[in-house]
C-alpha positions as CSV (number, residue, x, y, z in Angstrom):
1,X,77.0,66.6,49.2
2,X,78.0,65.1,45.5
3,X,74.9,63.6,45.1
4,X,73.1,66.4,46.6
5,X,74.6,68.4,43.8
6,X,73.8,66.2,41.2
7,X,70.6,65.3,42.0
8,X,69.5,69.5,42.0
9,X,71.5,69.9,38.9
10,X,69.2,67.5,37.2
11,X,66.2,69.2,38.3
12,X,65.4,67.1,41.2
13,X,64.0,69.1,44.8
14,X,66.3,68.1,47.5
15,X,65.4,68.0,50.9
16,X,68.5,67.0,53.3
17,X,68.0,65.6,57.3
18,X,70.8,66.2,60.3
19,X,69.8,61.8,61.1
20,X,67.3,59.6,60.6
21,X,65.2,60.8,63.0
22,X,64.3,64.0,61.5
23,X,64.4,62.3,58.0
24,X,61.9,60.3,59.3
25,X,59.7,63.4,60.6
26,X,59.9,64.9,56.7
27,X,58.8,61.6,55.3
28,X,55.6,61.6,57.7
29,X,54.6,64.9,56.7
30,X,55.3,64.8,52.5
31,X,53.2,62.7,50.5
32,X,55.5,63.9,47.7
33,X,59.2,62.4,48.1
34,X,59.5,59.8,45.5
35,X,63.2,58.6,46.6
36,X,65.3,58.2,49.7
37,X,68.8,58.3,49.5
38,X,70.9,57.6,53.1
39,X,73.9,57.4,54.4
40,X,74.1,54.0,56.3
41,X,75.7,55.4,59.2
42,X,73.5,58.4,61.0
43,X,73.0,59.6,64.1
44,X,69.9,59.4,65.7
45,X,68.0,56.5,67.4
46,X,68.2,54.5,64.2
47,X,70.6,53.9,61.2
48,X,70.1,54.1,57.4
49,X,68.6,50.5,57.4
50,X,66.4,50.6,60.0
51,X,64.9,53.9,58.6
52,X,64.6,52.3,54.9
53,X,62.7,49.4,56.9
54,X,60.6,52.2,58.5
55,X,60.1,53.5,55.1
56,X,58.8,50.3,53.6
57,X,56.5,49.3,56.0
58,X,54.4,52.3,55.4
């Protein structure tokens, strides 16, 4: 939630997901997210690597 903060306080739209898997579903449907930042650990069918991999590969 600190970087979530600092991120908006320096003008930045934030846009937060419960896991991966529904970080993955915002990603597929915005062309205009520039950065991903994850927590390693997330629930979901996949952790924070294997949805940067996911990520990358498109």
């Amino acid at each position: 939630m600190m970087a979530t903060d600092m991120l908006e306080d320096a003008g930045f739209t934030v846009l937060e997901a419960a896991s991966a898997d529904e970080a993955l579903e915002i990603l597929e449907n915005r062309s205009d997210i520039g950065l991903l930042f994850t927590d390693m650990e997330m629930p979901g069918s996949m952790n924070g690597f294997a949805l940067a991999a996911r990520v990358a590969e498109r």
